[in-house]
C-alpha positions as CSV (number, residue, x, y, z in Angstrom):
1,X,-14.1,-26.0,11.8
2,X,-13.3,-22.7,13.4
3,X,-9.9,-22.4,11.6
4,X,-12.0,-23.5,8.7
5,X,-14.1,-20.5,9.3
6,X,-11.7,-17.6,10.2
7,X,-9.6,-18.0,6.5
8,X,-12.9,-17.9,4.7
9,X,-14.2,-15.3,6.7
10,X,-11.4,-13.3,7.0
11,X,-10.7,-13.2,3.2
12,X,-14.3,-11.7,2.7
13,X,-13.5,-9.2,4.9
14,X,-10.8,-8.2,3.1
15,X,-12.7,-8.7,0.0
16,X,-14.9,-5.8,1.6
17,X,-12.0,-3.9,1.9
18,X,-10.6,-3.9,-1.6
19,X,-14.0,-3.2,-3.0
20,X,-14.5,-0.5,-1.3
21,X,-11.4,1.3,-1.4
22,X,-9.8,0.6,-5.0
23,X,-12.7,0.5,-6.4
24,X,-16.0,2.3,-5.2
25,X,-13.4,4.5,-3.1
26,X,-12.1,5.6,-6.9
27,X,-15.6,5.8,-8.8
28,X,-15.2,3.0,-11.0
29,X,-18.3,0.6,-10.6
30,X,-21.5,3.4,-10.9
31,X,-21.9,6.1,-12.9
32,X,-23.7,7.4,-9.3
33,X,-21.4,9.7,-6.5
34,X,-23.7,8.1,-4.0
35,X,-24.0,4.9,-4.9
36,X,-20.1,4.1,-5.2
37,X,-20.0,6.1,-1.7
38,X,-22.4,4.4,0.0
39,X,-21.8,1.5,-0.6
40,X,-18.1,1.9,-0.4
41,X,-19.0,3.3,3.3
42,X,-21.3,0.5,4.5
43,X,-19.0,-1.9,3.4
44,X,-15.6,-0.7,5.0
45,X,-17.1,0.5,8.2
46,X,-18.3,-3.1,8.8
47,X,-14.6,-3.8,9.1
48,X,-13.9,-0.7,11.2
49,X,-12.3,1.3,8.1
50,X,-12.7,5.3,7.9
51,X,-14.0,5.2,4.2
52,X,-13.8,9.1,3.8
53,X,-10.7,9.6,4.8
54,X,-8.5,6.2,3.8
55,X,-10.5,7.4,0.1
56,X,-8.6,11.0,0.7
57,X,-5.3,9.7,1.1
58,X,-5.5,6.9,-0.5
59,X,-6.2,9.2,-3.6
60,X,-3.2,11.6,-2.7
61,X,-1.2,8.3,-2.8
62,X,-2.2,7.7,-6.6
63,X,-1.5,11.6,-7.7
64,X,2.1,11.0,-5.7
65,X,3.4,7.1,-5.8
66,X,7.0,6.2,-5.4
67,X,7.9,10.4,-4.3
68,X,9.9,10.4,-1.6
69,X,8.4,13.9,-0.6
70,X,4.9,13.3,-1.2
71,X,3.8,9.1,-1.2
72,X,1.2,8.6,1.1
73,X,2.9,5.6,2.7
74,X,4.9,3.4,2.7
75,X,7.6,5.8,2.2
76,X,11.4,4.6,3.3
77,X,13.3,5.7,6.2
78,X,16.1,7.5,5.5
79,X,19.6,7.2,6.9
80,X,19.1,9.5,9.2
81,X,16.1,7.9,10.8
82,X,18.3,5.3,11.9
83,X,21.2,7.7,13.0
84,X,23.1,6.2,11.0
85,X,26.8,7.4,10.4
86,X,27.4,8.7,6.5
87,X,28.0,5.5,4.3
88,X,31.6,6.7,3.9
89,X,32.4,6.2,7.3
90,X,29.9,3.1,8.4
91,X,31.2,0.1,9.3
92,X,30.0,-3.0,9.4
93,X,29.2,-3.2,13.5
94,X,27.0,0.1,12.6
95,X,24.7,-1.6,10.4
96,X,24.7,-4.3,12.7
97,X,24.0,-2.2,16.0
98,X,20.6,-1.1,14.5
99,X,19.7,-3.9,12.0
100,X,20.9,-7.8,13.8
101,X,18.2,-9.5,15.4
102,X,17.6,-13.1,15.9
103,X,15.4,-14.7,13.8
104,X,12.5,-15.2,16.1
105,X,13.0,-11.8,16.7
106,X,12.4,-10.7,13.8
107,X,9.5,-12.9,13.1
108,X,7.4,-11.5,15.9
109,X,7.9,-7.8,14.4
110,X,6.0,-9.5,11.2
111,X,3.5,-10.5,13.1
112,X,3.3,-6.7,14.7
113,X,3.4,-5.1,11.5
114,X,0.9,-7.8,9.6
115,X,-1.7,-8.1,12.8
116,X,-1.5,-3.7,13.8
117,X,0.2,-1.9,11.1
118,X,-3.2,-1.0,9.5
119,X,-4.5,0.4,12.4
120,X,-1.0,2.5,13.4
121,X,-1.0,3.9,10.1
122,X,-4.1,5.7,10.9
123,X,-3.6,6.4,14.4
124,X,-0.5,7.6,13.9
125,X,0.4,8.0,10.5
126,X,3.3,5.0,11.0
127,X,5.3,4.6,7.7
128,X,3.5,7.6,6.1
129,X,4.0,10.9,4.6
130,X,7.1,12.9,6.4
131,X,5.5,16.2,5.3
132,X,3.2,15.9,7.9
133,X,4.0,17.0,11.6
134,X,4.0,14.6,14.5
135,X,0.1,14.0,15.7
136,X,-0.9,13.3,11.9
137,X,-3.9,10.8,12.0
138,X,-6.8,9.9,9.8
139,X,-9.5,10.4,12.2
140,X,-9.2,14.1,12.8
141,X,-11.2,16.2,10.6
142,X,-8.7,18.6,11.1
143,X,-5.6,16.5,9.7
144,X,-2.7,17.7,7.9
145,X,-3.6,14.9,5.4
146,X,-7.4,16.4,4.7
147,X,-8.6,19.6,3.0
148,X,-11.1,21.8,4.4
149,X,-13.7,20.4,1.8
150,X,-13.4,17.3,3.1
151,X,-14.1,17.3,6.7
152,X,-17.6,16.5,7.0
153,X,-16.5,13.2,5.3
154,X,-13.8,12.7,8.3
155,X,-16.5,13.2,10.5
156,X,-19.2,10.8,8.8
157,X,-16.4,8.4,9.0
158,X,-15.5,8.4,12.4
159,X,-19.1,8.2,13.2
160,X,-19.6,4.9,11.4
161,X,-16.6,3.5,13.1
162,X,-18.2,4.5,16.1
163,X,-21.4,2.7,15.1
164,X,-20.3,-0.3,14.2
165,X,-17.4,-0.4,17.7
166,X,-20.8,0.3,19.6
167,X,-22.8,-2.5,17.8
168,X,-19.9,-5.1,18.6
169,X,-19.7,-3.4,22.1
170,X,-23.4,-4.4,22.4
171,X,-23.2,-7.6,20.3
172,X,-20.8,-8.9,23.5
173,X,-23.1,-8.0,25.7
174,X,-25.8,-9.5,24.3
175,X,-23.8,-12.9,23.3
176,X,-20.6,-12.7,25.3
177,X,-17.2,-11.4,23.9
178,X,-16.2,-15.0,23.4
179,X,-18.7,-15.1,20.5
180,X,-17.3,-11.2,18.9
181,X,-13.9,-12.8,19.3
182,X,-14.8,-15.9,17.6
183,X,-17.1,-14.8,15.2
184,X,-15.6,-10.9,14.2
185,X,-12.4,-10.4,15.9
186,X,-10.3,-12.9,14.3
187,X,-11.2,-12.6,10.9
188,X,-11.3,-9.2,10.8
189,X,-7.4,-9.6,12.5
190,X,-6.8,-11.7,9.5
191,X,-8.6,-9.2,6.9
192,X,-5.9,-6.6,8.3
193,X,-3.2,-9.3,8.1
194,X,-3.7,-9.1,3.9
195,X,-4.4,-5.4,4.0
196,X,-1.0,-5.1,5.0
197,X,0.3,-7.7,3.5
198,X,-0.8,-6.4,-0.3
199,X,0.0,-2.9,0.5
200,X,3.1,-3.5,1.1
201,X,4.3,-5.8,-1.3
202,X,3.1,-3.2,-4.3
203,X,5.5,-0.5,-3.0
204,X,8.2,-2.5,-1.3
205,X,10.8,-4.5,-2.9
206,X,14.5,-3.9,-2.9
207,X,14.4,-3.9,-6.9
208,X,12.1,-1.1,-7.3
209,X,12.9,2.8,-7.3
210,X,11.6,5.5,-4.9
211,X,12.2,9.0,-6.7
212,X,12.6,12.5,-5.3
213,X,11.2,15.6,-7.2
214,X,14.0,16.3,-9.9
215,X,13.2,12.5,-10.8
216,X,9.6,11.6,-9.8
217,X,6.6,11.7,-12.7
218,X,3.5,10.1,-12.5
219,X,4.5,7.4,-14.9
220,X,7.4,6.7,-13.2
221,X,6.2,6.7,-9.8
222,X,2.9,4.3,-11.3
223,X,6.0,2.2,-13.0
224,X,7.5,1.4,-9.7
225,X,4.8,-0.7,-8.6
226,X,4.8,-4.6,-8.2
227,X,2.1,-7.3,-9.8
228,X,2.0,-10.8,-7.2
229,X,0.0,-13.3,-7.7
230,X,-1.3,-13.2,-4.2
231,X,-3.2,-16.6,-2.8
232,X,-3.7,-17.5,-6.6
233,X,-7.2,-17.7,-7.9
234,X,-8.0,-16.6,-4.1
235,X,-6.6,-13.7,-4.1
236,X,-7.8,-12.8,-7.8
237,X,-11.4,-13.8,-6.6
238,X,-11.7,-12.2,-3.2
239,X,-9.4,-9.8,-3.5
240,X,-10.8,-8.5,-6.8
241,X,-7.6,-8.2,-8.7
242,X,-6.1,-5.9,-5.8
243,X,-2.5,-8.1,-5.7
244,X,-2.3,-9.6,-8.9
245,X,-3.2,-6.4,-11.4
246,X,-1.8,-3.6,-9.0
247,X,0.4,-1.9,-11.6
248,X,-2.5,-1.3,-13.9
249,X,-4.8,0.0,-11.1
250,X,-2.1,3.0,-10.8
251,X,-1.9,3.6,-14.6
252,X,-5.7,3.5,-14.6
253,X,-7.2,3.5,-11.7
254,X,-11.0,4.4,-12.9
255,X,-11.1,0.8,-14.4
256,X,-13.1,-1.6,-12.5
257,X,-11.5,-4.6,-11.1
258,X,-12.8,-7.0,-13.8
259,X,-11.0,-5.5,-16.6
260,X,-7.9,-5.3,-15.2
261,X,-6.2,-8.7,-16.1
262,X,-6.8,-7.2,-19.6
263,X,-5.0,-4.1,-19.2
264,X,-2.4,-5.8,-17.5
265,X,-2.1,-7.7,-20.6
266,X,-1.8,-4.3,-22.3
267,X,0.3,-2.9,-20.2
268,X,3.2,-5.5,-20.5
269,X,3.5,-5.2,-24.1
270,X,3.9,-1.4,-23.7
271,X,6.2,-1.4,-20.6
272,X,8.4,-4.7,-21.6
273,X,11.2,-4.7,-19.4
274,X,10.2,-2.2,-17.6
275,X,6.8,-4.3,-16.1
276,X,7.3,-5.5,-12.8
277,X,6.0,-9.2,-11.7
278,X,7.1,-11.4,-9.1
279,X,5.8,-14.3,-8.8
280,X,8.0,-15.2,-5.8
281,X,5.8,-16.4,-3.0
282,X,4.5,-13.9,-1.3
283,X,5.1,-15.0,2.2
284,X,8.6,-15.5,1.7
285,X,8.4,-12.0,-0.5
286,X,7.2,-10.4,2.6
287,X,9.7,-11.7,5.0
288,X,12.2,-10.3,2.3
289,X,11.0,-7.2,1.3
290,X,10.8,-6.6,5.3
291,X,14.5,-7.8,6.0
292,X,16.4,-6.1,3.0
293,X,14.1,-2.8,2.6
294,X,15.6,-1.2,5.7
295,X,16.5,2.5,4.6
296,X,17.6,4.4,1.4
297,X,20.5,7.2,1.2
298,X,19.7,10.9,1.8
299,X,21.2,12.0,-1.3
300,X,20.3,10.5,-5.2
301,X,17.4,11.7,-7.1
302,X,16.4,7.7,-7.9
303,X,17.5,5.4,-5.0
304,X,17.1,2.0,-3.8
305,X,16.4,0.6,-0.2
306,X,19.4,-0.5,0.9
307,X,19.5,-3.7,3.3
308,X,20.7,-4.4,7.0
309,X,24.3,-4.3,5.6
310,X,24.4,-1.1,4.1
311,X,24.2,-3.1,0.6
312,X,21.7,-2.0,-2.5
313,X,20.3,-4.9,-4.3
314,X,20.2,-2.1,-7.8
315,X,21.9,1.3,-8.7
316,X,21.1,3.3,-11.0
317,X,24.0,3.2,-13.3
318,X,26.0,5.9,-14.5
319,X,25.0,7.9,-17.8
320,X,21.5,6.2,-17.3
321,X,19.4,9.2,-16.6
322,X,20.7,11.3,-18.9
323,X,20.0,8.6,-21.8
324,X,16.7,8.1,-20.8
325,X,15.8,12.0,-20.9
326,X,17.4,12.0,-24.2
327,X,15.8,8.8,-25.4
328,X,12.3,10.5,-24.4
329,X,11.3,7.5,-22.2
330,X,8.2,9.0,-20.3
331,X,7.0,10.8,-23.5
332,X,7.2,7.7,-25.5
333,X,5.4,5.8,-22.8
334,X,2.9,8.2,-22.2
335,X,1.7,8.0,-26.0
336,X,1.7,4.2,-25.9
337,X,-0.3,4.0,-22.8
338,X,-2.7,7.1,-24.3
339,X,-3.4,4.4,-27.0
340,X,-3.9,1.7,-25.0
341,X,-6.1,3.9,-23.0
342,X,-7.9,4.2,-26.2
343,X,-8.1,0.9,-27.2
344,X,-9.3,-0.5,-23.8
């Protein structure tokens, strides 16, 4: 009964999340400032979630998806991170010296990433933006990641985290901790579990591009997101569209969650090839995407992560780039998604 209970629960808390965030965090279910931000902040700092700020970057993440310089997170490691030799002189023992684990190994730092990646993202800005200098966090009104203007959110913020730490604080107190465990802790583990876990499978595949600036565009960098049908109807349900429609919520992301499946419809006709769905499941898609995206190359203007054996699963072949300026592909794109814009 109590495992019964923590999937359930811990799905609504994530359902929380993604309504607050993509949606009331971007405008899109009142007409009313306050009542998408209210709302948005009650229901995120029940599961310990800075509204203000996650709404900040998270919106500095749609104006800058798939740039190298300026994503928000998720952004690869380079070579260099890894200090590894140039790719003209690595061998295979180099890849091997940072990458080879054993498989259990491996599994635990899954476990890491899925049960306290959320939380080091925002403590410490892990897998984020490498424009900003070491100490970058989202709780400090005076972050890298904020503008001036919107401080006083920070700090509203961090004082409903506060609140709601101290009402659990006083909840075990009142109750005993084994009940906050049992009844909060674990399902809101599991709520950051799929956090993760849909964050990064839209922006983390070995088949998609990341682009630096002579490359990047906004219908590119939107382009270079993934669709999975994540848990099904679950996921569709509770996580109001968040997995399955996330390519359309970057194209358009003032539409409310219950349109989306039909400008995802939309949105494959006018993309064709170009539309990316996988419909691989998403637990093996995760253990994947974590084992082949491992770095991408310092130089290229459109690269691809590159896995534990130096090995890219795409390249972008030669002569491509300068056919598709020629051929007009964002231009052509834009108009078609202008009228479907239109249309929806």
């Amino acid at each position: 009964m109590w495992l019964t209970y923590w999937w359930w629960q811990g799905l609504v808390f994530a359902g929380f999340f993604c309504i607050g965030f993509p949606q009331l965090g971007h405008g899109t279910l009142y007409d009313s400032w306050w009542a998408n931000n209210i709302l948005g902040f009650t229901l995120d700092t029940f599961v310990l979630a800075p509204f203000f700020a996650w709404k900040a970057s998270h919106n500095a993440h749609h104006k800058a998806v798939g740039s190298i310089e300026r994503d928000e997170n998720y952004v690869p490691h380079l070579r260099s991170d890894y200090k590894l030799p140039p790719k003209e002189r690595s061998r295979t023992a180099d890849y091997a010296e940072v990458f080879e684990e054993t498989p259990f190994f491996t599994l635990a730092r899954i476990i890491f990433m899925q049960a306290c990646g959320w939380w080091l993202y925002l403590s410490t800005n892990a897998m984020g933006s490498k424009m900003y200098p070491q100490g970058t966090n989202h709780f400090s009104p005076y972050s890298a990641i904020f503008k001036p203007e919107q401080r006083v959110g920070i700090i509203i913020s961090d004082l409903g985290v506060a609140f709601m730490a101290s009402m659990l604080v006083l909840l075990g107190c009142l109750f005993g901790w084994k009940s906050v465990l049992m009844y909060y802790f674990i399902p809101y583990v599991l709520c950051n579990h799929w956090i993760v876990m849909c964050t990064f499978l839209h922006h983390s595949d070995p088949t998609i591009p990341h682009y630096r600036k002579g490359e990047w565009s906004f219908l590119r960098g939107a382009a270079a997101t993934v669709d999975r049908p994540l848990l099904g109807w679950l996921g569709r349900f509770f996580l109001h569209n968040v997995s399955h429609d996330h390519v359309a919520h970057h194209f358009f992301s003032s539409i409310p969650f219950y349109h989306q499946p039909e400008v995802t419809r939309a949105i494959r006709e006018v993309l064709g090839e170009d539309y990316n769905y996988d419909s691989t499941n998403s637990f093996y898609a995760l253990y994947r995407s974590f084992t082949e995206c491992c770095f991408v190359e310092e130089e290229g203007e459109i690269v691809f992560y590159k896995n534990r054996y130096g090995d890219a699963a795409r390249e972008v072949a030669e002569g491509a780039l300068k056919s598709i300026k020629e051929g007009g592909w964002d231009s052509d794109i834009q108009d078609k998604l202008e009228d479907t814009a239109d249309d929806a």
